[in-house]
C-alpha positions in Angstrom: 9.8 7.6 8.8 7.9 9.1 5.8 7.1 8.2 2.4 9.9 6.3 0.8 9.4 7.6 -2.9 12.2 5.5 -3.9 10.5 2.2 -4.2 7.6 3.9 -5.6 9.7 4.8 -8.4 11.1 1.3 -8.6 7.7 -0.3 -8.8 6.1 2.1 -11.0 9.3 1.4 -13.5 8.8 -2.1 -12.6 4.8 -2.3 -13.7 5.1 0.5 -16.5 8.1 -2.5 -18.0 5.9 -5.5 -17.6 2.6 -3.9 -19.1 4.8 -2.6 -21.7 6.2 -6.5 -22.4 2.6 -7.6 -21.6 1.1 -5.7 -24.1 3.7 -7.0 -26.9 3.6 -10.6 -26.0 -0.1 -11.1 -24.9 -1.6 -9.8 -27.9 -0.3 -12.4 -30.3 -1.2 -14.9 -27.7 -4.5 -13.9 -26.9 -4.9 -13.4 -30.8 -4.1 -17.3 -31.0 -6.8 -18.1 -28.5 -9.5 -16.5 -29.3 -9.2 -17.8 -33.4 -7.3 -20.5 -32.8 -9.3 -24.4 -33.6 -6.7 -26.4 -32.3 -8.4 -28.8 -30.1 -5.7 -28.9 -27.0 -5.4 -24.8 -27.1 -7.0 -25.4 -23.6 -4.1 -26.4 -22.7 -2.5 -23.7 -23.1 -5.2 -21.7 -21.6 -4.6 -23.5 -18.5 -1.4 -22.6 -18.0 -2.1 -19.5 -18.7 -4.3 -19.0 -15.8 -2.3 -20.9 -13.3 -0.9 -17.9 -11.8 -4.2 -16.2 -10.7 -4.8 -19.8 -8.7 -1.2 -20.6 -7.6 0.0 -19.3 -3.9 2.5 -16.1 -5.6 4.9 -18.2 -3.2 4.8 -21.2 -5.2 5.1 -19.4 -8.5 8.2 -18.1 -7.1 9.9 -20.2 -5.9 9.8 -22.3 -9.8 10.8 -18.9 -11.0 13.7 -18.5 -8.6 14.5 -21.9 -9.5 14.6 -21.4 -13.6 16.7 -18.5 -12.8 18.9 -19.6 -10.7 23.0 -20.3 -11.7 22.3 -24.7 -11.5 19.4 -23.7 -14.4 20.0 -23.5 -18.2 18.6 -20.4 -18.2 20.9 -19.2 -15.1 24.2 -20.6 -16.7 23.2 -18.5 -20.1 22.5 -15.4 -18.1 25.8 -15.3 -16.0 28.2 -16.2 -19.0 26.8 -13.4 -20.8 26.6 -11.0 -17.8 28.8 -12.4 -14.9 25.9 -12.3 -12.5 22.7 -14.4 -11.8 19.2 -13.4 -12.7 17.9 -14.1 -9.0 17.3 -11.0 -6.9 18.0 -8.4 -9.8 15.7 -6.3 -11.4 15.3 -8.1 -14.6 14.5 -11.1 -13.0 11.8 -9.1 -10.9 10.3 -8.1 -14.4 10.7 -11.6 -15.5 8.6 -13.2 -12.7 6.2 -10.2 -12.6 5.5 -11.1 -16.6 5.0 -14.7 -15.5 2.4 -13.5 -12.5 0.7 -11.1 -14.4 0.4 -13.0 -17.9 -3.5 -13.7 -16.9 -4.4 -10.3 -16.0 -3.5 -9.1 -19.9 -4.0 -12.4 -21.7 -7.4 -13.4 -21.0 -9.1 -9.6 -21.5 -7.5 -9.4 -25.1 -8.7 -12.8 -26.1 -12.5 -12.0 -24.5 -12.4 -8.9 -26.2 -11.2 -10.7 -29.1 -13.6 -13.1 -29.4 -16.5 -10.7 -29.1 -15.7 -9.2 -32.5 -18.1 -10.0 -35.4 -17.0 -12.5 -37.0 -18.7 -11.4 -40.4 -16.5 -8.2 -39.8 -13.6 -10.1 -39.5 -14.7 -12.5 -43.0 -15.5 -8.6 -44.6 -11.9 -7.5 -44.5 -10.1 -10.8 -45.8 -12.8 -10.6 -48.6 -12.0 -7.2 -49.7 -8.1 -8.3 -49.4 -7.0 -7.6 -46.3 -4.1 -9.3 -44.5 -4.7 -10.8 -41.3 -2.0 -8.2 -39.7 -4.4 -5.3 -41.6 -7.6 -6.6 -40.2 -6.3 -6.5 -37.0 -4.7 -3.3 -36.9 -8.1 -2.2 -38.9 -10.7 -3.8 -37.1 -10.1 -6.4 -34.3 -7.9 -4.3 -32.6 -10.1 -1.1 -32.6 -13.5 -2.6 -31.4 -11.2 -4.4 -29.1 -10.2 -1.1 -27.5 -11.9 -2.1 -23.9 -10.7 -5.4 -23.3 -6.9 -4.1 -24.7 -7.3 -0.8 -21.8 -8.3 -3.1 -19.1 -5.7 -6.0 -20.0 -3.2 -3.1 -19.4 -4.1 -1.4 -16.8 -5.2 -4.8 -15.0 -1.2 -6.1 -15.3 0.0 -2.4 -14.8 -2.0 -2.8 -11.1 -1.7 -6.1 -10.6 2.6 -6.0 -10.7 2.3 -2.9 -8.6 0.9 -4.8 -5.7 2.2 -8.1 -6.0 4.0 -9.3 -2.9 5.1 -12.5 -3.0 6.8 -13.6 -6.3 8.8 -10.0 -6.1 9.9 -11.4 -2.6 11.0 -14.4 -3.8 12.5 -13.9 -6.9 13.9 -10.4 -6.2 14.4 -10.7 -2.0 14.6 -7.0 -0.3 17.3 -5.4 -2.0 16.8 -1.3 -1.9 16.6 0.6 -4.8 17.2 -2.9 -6.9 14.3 -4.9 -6.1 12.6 -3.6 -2.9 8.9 -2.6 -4.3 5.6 -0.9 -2.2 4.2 -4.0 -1.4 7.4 -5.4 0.9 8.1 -2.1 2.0 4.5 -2.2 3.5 5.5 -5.1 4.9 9.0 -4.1 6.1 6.9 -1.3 7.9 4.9 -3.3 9.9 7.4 -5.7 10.7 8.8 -2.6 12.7 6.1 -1.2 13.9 6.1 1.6 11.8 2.3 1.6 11.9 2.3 5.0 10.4 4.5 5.2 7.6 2.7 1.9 6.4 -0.3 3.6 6.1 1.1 6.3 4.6 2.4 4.3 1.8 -0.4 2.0 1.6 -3.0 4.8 1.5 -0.8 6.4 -1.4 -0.5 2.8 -3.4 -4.7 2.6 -3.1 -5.1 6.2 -4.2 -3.0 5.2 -7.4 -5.0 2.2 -7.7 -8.4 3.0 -7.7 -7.5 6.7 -10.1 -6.1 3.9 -12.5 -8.9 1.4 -12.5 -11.7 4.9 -12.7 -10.2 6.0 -15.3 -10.2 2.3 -17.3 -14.0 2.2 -16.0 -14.3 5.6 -17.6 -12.5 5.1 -20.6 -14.3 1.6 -21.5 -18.0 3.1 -20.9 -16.8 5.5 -23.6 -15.4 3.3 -26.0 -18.8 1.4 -25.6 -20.8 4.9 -26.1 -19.3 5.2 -29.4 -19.2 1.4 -30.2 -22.4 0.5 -28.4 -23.2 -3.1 -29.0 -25.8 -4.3 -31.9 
C-alpha cells in the first residue's frame, strides 16, 4: 500500500492549527515570563515545561481525562455539541496545544529576554504603550526566537505519537495522523509503505527546520549582536 496522503493532510491541518493557536497564546505568556518580577513565576515556568519531561502517555491520558463526558469540561462540550471532546479532532488540537506549549513558549520568552532593556526603557520614554513597543521593538529583534517557537510546535505536533493516540485513538480521516499511521504500518508488516511515509515526514522536517536555520542566520546578519 502507497502513500496515504490523507493523514498527511490531516496532520498538516492539525500542526498548521496549533502553531497558529500557539503563536496567539504563547506570545502573551512568554511576554509575562520574560518581564514578569513575580517571585513564584517559576512556577508557572514549570508547568510549562512539564510536557517536554512527561512520557506523551501520561500527558494523555490527564488530557483524555479533562475531556472526557464525567469532566466539567466534557459535560460543557457535549451540551453544547451533543458529542464528547475525546477522540475528535478538536480534542487532538487541544492536547497537541498542551504538548507543544514548551516548544513555542520558551523560544519567545529567551528571545524576549535578550532584548535591550535600555531599548525597551527608550520607547516608554518617548511615550510608547507597552502593546506599541512590542509591536515596535521587542517583537522585531525577537524575530528568531518567534520563527523557531513556530516552526519548533509546527514540527513537534507533526510527529507526536503518543498524546494524538490517546486523546484522539485511530480514527481515519478524524484523528489518524503520520505518526500512528507509521505505526499502523509496521504493526502489519508493511515495511515499505512505512518507510515511504516516514521518509516523506523527515524530508518535511528537516526542509522546515533549514529553512528556520536559514532564516534566523539572516535575521542575525541584519541584527547582528552588539
Amino acid at each position: 500500500m502507497g502513500i496515504d496522503w490523507q493523514t498527511f493532510r490531516l496532520t498538516l491541518q492539525l500542526a498548521f492549527t496549533v502553531s497558529l493557536i500557539l503563536l496567539l497564546v504563547g506570545l502573551p505568556v512568554a511576554y509575562w515570563i520574560a518581564f514578569s518580577r513575580w517571585r513564584w513565576k517559576f512556577l508557572l515556568e514549570a508547568v510549562i515545561a512539564l510536557p517536554i519531561v512527561l512520557p506523551p502517555t501520561v500527558l494523555g491520558f490527564y488530557v483524555l481525562v479533562a475531556l472526557g463526558p464525567r469532566s466539567p469540561l466534557g459535560r460543557w462540550w457535549i451540551a453544547l455539541t451533543g458529542h464528547t471532546l475525546a477522540f475528535t479532532f478538536t480534542g487532538l488540537v487541544i492536547g497537541s496545544i498542551l504538548y507543544s506549549l514548551p516548544f513555542a513558549v520558551q523560544p519567545f520568552a529567551a528571545s524576549f529576554s535578550a532584548v535591550d532593556k535600555r531599548l525597551i526603557s527608550a520607547s516608554s520614554t518617548l511615550g510608547a504603550s507597552p502593546l506599541r513597543t512590542f509591536l515596535r521593538v521587542i517583537a522585531p529583534l525577537s524575530a528568531p526566537g518567534i520563527i523557531t517557537g513556530v516552526a519548533l510546535s509546527f514540527a513537534h505536533t507533526m510527529g507526536e505519537f503518543g498524546v494524538v493516540l490517546m486523546v484522539g485513538g485511530n480514527i481515519p480521516g478524524i484523528t489518524r495522523t503520520v505518526s500512528i499511521d507509521i505505526y499502523d504500518r509496521v504493526q502489519s508488516s508493511d515495511y515499505a509503505g512505512a518507510n515511504q511515509t516516514a521518509l516523506v515526514l523527515l524530508v518535511v522536517c528537516f526542509a522546515l527546520l533549514a529553512l528556520v536555520y536559514g532564516l534566523n542566520r539572516r535575521a542575525w546578519l541584519i541584527h547582528p549582536i552588539k
